[in-house]
C-alpha positions as CSV (number, residue, x, y, z in Angstrom):
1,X,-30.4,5.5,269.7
2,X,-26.8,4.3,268.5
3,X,-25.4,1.3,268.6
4,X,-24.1,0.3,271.5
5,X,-20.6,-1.3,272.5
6,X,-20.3,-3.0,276.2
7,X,-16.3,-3.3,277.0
8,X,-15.2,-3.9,280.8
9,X,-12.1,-3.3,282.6
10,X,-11.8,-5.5,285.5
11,X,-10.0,-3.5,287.9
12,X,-9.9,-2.4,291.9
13,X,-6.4,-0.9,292.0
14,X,-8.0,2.9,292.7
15,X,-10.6,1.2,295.1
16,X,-10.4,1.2,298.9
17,X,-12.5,-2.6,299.0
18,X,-11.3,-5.3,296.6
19,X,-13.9,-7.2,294.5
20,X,-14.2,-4.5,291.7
21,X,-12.8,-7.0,289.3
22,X,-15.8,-8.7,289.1
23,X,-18.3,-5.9,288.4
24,X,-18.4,-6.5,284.6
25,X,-18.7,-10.0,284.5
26,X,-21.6,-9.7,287.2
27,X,-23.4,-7.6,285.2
28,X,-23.2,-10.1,282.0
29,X,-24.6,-12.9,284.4
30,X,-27.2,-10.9,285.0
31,X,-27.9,-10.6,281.6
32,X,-27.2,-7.1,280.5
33,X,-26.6,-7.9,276.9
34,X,-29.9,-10.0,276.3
35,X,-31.8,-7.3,278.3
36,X,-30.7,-4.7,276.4
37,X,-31.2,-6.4,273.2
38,X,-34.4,-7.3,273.8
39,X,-35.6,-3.8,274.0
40,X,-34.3,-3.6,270.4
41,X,-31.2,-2.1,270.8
42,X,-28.2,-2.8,269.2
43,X,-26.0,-4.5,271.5
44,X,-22.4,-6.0,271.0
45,X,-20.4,-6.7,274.1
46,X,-16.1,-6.2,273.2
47,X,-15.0,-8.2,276.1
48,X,-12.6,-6.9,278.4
49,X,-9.9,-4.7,278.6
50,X,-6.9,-5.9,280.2
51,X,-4.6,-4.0,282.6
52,X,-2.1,-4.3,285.7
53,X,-2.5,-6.0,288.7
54,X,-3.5,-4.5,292.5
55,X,-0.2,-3.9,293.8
56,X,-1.7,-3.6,297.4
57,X,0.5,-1.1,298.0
58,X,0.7,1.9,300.2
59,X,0.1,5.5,299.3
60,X,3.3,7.3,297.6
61,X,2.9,11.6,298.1
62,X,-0.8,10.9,299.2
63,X,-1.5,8.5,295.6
64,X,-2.2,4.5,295.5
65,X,-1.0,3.0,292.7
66,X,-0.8,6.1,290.3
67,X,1.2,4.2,287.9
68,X,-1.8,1.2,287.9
69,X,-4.2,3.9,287.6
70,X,-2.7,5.8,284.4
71,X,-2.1,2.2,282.6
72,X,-5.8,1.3,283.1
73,X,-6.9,4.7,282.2
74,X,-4.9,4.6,279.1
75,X,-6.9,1.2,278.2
76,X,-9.9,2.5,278.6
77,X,-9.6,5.9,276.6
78,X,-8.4,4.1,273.8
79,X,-11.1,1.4,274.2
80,X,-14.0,4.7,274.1
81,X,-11.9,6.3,271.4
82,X,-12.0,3.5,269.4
83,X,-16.4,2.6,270.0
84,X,-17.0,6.7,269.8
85,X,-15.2,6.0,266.1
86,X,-17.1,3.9,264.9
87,X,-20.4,5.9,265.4
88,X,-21.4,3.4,268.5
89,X,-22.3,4.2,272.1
90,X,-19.3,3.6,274.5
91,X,-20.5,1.9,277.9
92,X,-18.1,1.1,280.3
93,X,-18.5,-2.0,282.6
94,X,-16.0,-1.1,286.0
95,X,-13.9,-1.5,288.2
96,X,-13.6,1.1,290.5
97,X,-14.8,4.8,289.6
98,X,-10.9,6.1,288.8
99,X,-11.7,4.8,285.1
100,X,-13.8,7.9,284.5
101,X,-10.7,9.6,284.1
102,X,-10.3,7.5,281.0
103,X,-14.0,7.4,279.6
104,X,-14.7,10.9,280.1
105,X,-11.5,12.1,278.7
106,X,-12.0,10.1,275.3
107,X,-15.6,11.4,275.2
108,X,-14.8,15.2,275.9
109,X,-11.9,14.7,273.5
110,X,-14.7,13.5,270.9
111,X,-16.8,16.4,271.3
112,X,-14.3,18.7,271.0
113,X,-13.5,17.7,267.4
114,X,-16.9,17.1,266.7
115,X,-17.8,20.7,268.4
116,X,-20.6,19.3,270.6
117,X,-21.6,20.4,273.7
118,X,-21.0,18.2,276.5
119,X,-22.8,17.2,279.6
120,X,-21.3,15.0,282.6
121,X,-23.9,13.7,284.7
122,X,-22.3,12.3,287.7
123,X,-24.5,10.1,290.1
124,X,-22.6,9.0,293.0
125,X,-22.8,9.0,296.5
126,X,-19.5,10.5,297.2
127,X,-17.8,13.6,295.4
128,X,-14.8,11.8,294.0
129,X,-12.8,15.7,294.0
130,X,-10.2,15.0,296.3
131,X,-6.1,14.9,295.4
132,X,-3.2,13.5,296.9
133,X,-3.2,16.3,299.1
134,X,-6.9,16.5,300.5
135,X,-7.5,12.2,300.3
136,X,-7.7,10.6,303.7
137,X,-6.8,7.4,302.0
138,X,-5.0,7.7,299.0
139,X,-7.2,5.9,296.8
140,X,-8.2,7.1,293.6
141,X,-11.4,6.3,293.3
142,X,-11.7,9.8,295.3
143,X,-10.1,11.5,292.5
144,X,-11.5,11.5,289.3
145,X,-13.5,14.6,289.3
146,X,-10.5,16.6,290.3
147,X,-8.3,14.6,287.4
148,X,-11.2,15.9,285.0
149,X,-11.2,19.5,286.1
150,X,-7.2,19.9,285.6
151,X,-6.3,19.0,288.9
152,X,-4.0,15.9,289.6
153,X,-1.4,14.0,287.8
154,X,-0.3,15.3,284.8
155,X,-0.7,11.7,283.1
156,X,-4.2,11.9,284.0
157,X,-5.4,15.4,283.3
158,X,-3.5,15.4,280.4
159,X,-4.7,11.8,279.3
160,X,-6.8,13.3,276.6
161,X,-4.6,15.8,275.1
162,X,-5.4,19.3,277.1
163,X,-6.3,20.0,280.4
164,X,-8.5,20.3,282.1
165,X,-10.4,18.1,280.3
166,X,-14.1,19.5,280.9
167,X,-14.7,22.7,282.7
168,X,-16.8,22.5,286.1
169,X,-20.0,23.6,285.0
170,X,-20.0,20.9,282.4
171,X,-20.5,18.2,285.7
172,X,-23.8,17.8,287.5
173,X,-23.4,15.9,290.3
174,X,-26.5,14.0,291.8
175,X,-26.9,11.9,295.3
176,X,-23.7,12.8,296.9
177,X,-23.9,12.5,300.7
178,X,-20.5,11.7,301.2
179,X,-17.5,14.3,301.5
180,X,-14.5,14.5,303.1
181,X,-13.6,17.8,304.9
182,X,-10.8,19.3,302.8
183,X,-13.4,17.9,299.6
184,X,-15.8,20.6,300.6
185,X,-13.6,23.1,300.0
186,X,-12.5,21.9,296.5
187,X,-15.9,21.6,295.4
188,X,-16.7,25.2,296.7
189,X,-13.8,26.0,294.8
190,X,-14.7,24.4,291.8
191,X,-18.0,26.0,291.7
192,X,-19.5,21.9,290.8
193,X,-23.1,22.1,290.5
194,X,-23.9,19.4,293.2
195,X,-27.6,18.3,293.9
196,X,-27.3,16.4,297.4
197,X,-29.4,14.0,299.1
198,X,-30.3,17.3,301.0
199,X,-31.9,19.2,297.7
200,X,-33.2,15.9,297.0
201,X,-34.9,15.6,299.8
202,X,-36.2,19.4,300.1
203,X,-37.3,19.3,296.2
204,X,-37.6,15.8,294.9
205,X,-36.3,13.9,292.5
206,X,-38.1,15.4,289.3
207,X,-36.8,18.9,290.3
208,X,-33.6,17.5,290.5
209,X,-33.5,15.8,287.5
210,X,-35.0,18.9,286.0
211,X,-32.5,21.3,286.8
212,X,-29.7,18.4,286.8
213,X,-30.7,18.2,283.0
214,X,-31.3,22.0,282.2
215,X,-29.6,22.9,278.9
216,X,-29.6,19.5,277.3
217,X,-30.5,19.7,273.5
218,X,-30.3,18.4,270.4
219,X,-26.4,19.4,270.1
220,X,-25.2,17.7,273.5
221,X,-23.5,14.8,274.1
222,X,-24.8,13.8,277.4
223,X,-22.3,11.4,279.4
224,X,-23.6,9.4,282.3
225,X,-21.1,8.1,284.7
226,X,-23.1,5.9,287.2
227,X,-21.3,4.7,290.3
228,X,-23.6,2.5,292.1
229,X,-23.4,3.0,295.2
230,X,-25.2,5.8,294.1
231,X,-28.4,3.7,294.9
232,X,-29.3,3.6,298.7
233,X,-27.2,0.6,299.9
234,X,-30.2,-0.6,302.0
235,X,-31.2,-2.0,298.6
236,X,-27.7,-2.2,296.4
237,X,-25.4,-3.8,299.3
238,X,-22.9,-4.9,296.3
239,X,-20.8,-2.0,296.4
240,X,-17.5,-1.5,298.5
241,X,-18.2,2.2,300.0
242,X,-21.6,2.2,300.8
243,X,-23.5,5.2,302.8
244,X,-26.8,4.7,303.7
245,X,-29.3,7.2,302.8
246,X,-29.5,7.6,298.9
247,X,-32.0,7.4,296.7
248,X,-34.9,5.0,296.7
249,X,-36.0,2.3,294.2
250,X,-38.6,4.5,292.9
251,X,-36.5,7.5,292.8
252,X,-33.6,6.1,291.2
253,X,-35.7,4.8,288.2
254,X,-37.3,8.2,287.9
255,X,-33.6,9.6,287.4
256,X,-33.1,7.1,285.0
257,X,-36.1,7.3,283.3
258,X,-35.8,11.4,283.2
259,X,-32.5,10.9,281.3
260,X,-33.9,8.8,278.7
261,X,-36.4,11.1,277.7
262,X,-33.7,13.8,277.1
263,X,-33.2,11.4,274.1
264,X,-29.4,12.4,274.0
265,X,-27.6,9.7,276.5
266,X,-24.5,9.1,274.6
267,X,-22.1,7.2,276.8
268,X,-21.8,5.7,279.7
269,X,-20.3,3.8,283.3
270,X,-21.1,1.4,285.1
271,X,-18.7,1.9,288.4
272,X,-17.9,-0.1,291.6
273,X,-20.0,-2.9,291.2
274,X,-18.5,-5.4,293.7
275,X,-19.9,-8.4,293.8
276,X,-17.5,-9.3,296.8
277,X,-20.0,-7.2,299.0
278,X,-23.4,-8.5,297.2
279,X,-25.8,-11.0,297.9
280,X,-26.8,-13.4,294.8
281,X,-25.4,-11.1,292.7
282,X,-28.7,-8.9,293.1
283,X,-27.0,-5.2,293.1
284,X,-26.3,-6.6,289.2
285,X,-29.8,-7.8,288.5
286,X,-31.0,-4.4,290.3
287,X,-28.5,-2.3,288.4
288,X,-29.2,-4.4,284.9
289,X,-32.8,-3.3,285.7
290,X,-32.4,0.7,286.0
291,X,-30.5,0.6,283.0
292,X,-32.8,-0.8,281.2
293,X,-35.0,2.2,282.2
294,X,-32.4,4.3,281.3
295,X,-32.4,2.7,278.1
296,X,-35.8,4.0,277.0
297,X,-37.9,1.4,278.8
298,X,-41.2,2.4,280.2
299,X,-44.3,0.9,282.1
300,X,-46.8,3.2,279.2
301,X,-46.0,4.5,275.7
302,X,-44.4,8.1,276.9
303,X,-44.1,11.2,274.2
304,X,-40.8,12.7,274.7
C-alpha cells in the first residue's frame, strides 16, 4: 500500500448541525495515526487545512454559504493534489461531507492524467444529490454528488478543471436510507448505482459489497468517501444527521474489510464526524477502528 498523508479541514459551514470542526482532531485523540502505524503503514499526519468561518447565514437561491463552501473546497483539492503528487495516499479528515467536492475532484483530475480508471465508493446514509433547487435546507452537505456529476455551481463542478467531474456510473453508493423527495428523482435521473439499506437487507452485506466492488482491478483507482453516519447511529451517535437503521457493527467491518481485499483503496474521507453529538469521543474510537480494517487488518492471515 502507499504511503499515506492524513490532512483535516475543520469545517461545518455546509452542515445542518455544528460541531464538524472537531471531527479531525477527534479522530487524532483517538489515535488514528499510532493505529495506523502500528499496522506498518506509513503514516504522516499534514495538519490542517485552514479555511473561512460559519457565517450562520441563511440560504441565498436555495445555497448556504456557497462562497464558504468553494474556499474550503479549493483548500482541500489543492491539499489532495499536492499528497496524490507525491506518490502518497490522500485521506481526508472532515468537516462536513461538502469537502468531497474537493477530494474527489483532485483525485478524478489525477486519474485522468494518469489514465486510470476510477471508482467512487460512496457510503452514506443519505444521497447527498440534491441542488439549490430540490434541498429542503440549503445546506451543502446534501450536494456533493450532484456537484460531482456536473450539476451545481460552476465553481464547484468546475473546481477540477472539466465537468462533470466523474460520470454516474463511476459512484456506488452504499447504506443510503435517507432521501428527500425531489432527490429521488435526481438519482433516477442520474441513473447512480445505489445499494440501500433495503438491498442490504434482502441480499446482505457480502452481495453488496460484491457487486458494489464489481469491475475493480489492477488499473482502478478506488476512492472511498466515508461519511459516518453511514454506521447505524444506535452505535455511532457522534454524527449531526443521524437515521437509525444502518448497518451493523459486524456488517460495517465486513464492508470495510471487503474493500481492503480489492487491494486498490487509493484515497480517502473521513466525513461528519461531530464530536458535539458523541459520547467520550467513542464514534472516533469506533470509526479509528473500522479503518483500521479497512486498512488491511484482519482477525486470520486472509489470501486476497
Amino acid at each position: 500500500m502507499k504511503p499515506i498523508t492524513l490532512f483535516g479541514a475543520p469545517t461545518d459551514v455546509g452542515a445542518s448541525t455544528r460541531g464538524c470542526t472537531m471531527g479531525p482532531e477527534a479522530l487524532r485523540i483517538a489515535d488514528i495515526v499510532p493505529a495506523l502505524a502500528r499496522m506498518g503503514l506509513d503514516v504522516r499526519d499534514a495538519g490542517n487545512i485552514a479555511g473561512p468561518v460559519n457565517p450562520l447565514a441563511p440560504p441565498v437561491q436555495g445555497l448556504r454559504h456557497l462562497d464558504e463552501v468553494v474556499a474550503w473546497n479549493r483548500g482541500v483539492f489543492d491539499a489532495s493534489t499536492r499528497v496524490l503528487e507525491e506518490g502518497r495516499m490522500p485521506v481526508l479528515l472532515g468537516g462536513d461531507h461538502c469537502l468531497a467536492v474537493g477530494s474527489v475532484s483532485a483525485v478524478a483530475r489525477h486519474c485522468r492524467l494518469a489514465g486510470r480508471k476510477l471508482v467512487v465508493l460512496w457510503l452514506d446514509a443519505h444521497a447527498d444529490a440534491n441542488i439549490g433547487s430540490s434541498t429542503p435546507t440549503g445546506n451543502m452537505h446534501g450536494m456533493p454528488v450532484a456537484c460531482l456529476c456536473g450539476d451545481g455551481p460552476v465553481p464547484l463542478t468546475m473546481l477540477g478543471g472539466q465537468a462533470p467531474a466523474v460520470l454516474p456510473q463511476e459512484i456506488r453508493q452504499v447504506g443510503i436510507r435517507s432521501v428527500d423527495a425531489q432527490e429521488k428523482l435526481r438519482l433516477h435521473a442520474f441513473g447512480l448505482k445505489v445499494f440501500d439499506m433495503r438491498f442490504i437487507d434482502e441480499y446482505g452485506m457480502r452481495q453488496t459489497m460484491e457487486q458494489a466492488l464489481a469491475g475493480v482491478d489492477d488499473d482502478t483507482h478506488l476512492h472511498v468517501s466515508f461519511d459516518v453516519d453511514f454506521i447505524d447511529s444506535a452505535i455511532a451517535p457522534g454524527v449531526g444527521t443521524m437515521v437509525l437503521g444502518g448497518p451493523t457493527y459486524r456488517e460495517t467491518q465486513l464492508c470495510m474489510e471487503m474493500i481492503a481485499d480489492t487491494g486498490r483503496l487509493s484515497s480517502l474521507d473521513v466525513m461528519e464526524l461531530n464530536p458535539a453529538c458523541d459520547v467520550r469521543n467513542e464514534t472516533a474510537r469506533l470509526v479509528v477502528d473500522f479503518l483500521e480494517s479497512l486498512f488491511g487488518k484482519s482477525t486470520l492471515l486472509r489470501a486476497r
